[in-house]
C-alpha positions in Angstrom: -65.7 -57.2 30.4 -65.6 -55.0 27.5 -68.3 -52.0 26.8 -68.5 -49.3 24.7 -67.6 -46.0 25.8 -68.1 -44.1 22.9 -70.4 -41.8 24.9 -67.7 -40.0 25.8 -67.1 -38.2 22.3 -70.4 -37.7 22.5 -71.3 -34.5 25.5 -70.6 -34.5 29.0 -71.5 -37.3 31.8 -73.8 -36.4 34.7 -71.9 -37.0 37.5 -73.7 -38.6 40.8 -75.4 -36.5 42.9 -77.3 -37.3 46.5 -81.1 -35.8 46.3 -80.3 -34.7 42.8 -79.8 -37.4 39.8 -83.3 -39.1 40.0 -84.8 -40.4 37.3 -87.0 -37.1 36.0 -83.8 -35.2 36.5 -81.7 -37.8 34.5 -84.6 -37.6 32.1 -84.5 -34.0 31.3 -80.6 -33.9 31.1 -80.7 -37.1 28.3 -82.8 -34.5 26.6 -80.7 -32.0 26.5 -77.8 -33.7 25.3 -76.4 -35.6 28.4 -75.1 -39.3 27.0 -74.3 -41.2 29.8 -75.6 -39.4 33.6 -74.9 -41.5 36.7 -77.9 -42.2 39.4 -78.2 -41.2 43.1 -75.4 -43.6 45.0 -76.7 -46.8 46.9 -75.6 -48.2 49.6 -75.4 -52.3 49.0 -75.3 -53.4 52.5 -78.3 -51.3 52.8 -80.5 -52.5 49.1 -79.8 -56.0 50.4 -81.1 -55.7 53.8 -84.1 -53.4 52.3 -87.3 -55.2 50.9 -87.4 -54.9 47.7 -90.3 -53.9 47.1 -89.6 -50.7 49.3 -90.8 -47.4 47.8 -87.2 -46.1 48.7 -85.4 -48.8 46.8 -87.3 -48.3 43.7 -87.4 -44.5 43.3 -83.5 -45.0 43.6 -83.4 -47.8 41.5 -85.8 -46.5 39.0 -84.9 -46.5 35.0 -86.9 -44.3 32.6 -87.7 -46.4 29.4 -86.8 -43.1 27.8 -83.2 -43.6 29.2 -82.5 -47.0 29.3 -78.9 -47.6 27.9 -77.5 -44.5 28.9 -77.6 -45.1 33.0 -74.7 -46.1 35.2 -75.9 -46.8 38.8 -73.5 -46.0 41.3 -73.1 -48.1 44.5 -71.2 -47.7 47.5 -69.9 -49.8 50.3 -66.7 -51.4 52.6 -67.0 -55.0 52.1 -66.3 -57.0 49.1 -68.5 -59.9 49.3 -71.1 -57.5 50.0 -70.4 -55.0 47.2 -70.4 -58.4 44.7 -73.9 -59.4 45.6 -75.6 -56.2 45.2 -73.8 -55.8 42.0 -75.0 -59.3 40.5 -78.3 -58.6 41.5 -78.3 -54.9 40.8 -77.4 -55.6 37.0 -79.6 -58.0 36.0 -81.5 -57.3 32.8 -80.9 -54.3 30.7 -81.4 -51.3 33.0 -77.8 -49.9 33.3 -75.1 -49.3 31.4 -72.4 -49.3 33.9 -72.0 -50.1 37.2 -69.9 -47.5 39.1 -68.1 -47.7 42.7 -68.0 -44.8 44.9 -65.0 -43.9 46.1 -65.0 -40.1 46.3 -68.1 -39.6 48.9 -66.8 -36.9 51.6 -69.9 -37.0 54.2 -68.7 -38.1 57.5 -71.4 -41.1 57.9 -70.6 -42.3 55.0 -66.0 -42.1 56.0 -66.9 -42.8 59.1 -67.9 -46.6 58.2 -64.6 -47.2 55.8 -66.8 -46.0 52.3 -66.6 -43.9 49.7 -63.7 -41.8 50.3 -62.1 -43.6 52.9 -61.5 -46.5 50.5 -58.6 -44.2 49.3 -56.5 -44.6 52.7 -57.4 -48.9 52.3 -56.3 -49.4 48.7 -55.5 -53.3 49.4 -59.7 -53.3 50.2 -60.7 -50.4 47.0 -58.8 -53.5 44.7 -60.3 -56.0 46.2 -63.8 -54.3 45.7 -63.2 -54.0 42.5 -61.6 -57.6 41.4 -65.2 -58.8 43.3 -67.5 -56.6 41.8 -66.2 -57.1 38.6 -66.8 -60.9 38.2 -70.3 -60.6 40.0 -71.3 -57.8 37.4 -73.1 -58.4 34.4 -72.3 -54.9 33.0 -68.9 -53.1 32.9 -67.7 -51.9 36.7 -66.0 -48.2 36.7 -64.9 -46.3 39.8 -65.3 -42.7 40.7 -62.9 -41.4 43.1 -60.7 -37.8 44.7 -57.1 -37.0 44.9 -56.9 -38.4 48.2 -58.2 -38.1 51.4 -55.7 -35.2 53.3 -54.8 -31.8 51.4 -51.5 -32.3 48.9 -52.2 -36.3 48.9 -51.8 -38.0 46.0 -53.4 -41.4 47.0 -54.7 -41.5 43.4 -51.7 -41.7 41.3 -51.3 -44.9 43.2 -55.0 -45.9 43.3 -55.4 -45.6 39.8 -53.2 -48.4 38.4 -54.5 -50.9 41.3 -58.5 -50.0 39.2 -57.0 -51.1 36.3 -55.5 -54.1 37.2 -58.5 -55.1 39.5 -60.8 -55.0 36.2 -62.3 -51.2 36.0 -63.4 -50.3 32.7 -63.0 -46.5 33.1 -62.2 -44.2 36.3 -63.5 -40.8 37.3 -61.4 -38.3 38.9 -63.1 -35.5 40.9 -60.3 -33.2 41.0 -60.2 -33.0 45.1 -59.3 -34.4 48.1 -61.5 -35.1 50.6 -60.6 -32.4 52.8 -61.4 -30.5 50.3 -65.1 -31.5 50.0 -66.8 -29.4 47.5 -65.0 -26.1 47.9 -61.5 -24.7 46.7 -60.2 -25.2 43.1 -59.7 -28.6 41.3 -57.0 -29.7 40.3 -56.8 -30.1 36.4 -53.3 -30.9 36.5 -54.5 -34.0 38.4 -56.5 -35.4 35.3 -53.2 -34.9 33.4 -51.0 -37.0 35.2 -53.5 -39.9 36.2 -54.6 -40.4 32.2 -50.7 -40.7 31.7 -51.0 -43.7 34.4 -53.3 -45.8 33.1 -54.5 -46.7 29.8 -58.3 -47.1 30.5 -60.9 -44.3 30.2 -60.2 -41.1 32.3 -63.2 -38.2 32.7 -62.0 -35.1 34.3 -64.5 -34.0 36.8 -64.6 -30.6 39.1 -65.1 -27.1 38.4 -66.5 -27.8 35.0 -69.7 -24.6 35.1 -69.8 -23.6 31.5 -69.5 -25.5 27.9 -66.6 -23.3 28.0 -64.8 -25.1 30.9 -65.8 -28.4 29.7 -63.3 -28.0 26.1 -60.6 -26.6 28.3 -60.7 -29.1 30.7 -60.4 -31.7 27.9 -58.0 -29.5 26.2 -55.6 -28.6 28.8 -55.7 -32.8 30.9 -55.8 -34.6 27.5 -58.8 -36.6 29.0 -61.5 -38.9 27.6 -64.2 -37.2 28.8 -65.5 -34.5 31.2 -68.4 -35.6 34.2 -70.7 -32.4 34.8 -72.5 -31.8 38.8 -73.6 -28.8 40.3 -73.3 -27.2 37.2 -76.0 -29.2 35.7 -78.7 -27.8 38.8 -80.7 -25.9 37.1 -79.3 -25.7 33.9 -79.4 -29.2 32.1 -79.1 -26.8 28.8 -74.9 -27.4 29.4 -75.4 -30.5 28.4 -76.6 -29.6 24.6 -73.8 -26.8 24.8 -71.3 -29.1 25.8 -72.4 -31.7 22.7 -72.6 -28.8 20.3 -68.9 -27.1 21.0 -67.6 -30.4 21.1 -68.8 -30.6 17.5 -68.1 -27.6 16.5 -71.6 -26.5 16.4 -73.0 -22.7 17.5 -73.7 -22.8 21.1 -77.0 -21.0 21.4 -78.7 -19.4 24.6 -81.4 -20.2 26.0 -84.8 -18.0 26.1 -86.4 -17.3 29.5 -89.7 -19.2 28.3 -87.8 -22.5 27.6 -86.8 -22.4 31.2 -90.0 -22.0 32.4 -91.5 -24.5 30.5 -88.5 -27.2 31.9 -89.0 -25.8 35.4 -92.5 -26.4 35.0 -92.3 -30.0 33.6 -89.4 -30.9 36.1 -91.8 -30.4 38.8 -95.1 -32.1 37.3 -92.4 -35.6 36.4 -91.6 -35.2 39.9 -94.5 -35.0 41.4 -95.7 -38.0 39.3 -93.0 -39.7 40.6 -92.8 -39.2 44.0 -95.9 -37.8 44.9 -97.0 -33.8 44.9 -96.3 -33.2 49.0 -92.7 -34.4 48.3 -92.2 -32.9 45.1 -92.9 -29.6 46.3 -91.0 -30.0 49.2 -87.7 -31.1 46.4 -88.4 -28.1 43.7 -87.4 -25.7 46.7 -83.5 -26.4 46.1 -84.2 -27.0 42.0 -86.3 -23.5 41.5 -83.1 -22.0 43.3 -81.1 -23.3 40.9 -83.2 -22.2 37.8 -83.5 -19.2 38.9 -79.7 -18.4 40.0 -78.8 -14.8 39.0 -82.1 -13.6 38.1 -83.5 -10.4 39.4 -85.5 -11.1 42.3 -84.4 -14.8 42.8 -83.8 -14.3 46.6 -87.4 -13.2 47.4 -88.5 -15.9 45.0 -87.0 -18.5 46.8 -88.1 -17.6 50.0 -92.0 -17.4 48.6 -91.4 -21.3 47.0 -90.3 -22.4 50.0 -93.6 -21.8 51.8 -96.0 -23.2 49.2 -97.0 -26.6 49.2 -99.0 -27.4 46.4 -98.0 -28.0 42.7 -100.9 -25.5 41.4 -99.1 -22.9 43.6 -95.8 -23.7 42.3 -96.9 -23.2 38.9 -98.6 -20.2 39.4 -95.8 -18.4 41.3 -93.0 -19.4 38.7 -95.3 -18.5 35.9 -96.1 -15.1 37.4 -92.0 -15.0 38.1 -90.8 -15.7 34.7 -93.7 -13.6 32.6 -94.5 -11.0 34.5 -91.3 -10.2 36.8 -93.6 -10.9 39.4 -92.9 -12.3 43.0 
């Protein structure tokens, strides 16, 4: 199956992020800029065995009219035939874009039962995911995955041609191995040498904090696009500066009330979403993320993280941001 993937030229993907990449977080980041971001991973063992009209399964599978067309939903899971009928049934209609595999998930539960990362020391089964998902999906299928699983391995060099062949439309490299998890340096040089292995779609992914990083990496790998996480938490403003530098545009700054007023509205689409108790709860890791580097951002966080209502919230981070007040 062919797709467009002119998205690409256009800004930087949101990569997939657990607790993070709901929909009023998607929401905000296609606002800024962000042409393609990636939702929370499912599991499809677990969506098929889930009623559907669980409120679980459709905050995760929830699609913003405001977004539609610009989502890829990211699934994970160890057995094809499994992994096939959650993907016809997941792509049905017009909600997503793209349907992507996980194949880069480091959490232990997740290894321990053969997925996400583990599917890189099993590349007979990652293929054969693949080939099956692809004919079951009604959108095209692409496939985020690391370096490998141990420190130095190179599983992905090897991995990557097997995506192709199976059918993946484009792949994703976080720049890691598993071992690795989320800390250390990625490996750029990585991006380089896998986009000179296949001839579908690479985006560079891993270490990318600034719109700064996000021309070098594309610069210095050669590759199709660049897939933006933690960098994005609490600053979906990379997104526009990614889009504008890649057009040569001036990259402007951002003014302290413009944060506030997308902290603020963050929290009241969450809260609409998932209900104020929860929201509240959520903010916590997002207001420490806002607020990263800011004078007083410690004591801040620590006052946030005892409130529980959304007036509160507002009140606090208003008095924070306006009057240096905590």
């Amino acid at each position: 199956m062919t797709t467009n993937l002119d998205f690409l030229a256009r800004g930087a993907v949101l990569a997939p992020m657990a607790g993070v990449t709901d929909m009023p977080f998607r929401v905000i980041c296609h606002e800024m800029g962000c042409p393609m971001a990636v939702s929370e991973m499912v599991s499809a063992k677990g969506y098929l065995l889930a009623p559907r009209d669980s409120r679980a399964v459709r905050e995760l599978l929830s699609v913003d009219a405001r977004e539609e067309g610009a989502v890829a939903l990211q699934i994970f899971g160890h057995e094809p035939d499994v992994m096939a009928r959650a993907a016809e049934e997941l792509t049905r209609g017009n909600a997503y874009a793209l349907l992507d595999i996980n194949m880069g998930c480091p959490v232990p539960k997740i290894v321990g039962n053969g997925e996400g990362s583990a599917l890189m020391r099993d590349p007979a089964r990652a293929a054969d995911i693949v080939r099956e998902v692809v004919c079951a999906s009604h959108v095209p299928v692409t496939v985020k995955m690391r370096l490998g699983f141990e420190a130095g391995s190179e599983e992905y060099l090897h991995l990557g041609p097997l995506m192709e062949k199976a059918g993946a439309a484009m792949i994703t490299l976080h720049a890691r191995t598993r071992s690795q998890y989320y800390e250390g340096h990625a490996d750029w040089s990585a991006i380089q040498k896998l986009k000179a292995r296949v001839s579908i779609p690479v985006v560079g992914n891993g270490d990318v904090t600034c719109w700064q990083d996000a021309l070098r990496m594309r610069e210095e790998t050669g590759c199709d696009g660049v897939a933006v996480g933690r960098a994005a938490q609490g600053n979906p403003w990379i997104f526009e500066q990614i889009r504008d530098a890649m057009a040569g545009r001036p990259v402007r700054e951002i003014p302290v009330q413009e944060k506030l007023s997308v902290l603020l509205r963050h929290a009241h689409m969450l809260a609409a979403f998932k209900g104020e108790g929860v929201a509240v709860r959520e903010m916590r890791r997002h207001v420490g993320c806002y607020v990263r580097g800011m004078r007083d951002a410690a004591r801040l966080r620590t006052k946030v993280n005892a409130l529980t209502t959304l007036c509160a919230l507002d009140e606090v981070l208003t008095a924070f941001f306006c009057e240096g007040r905590v």
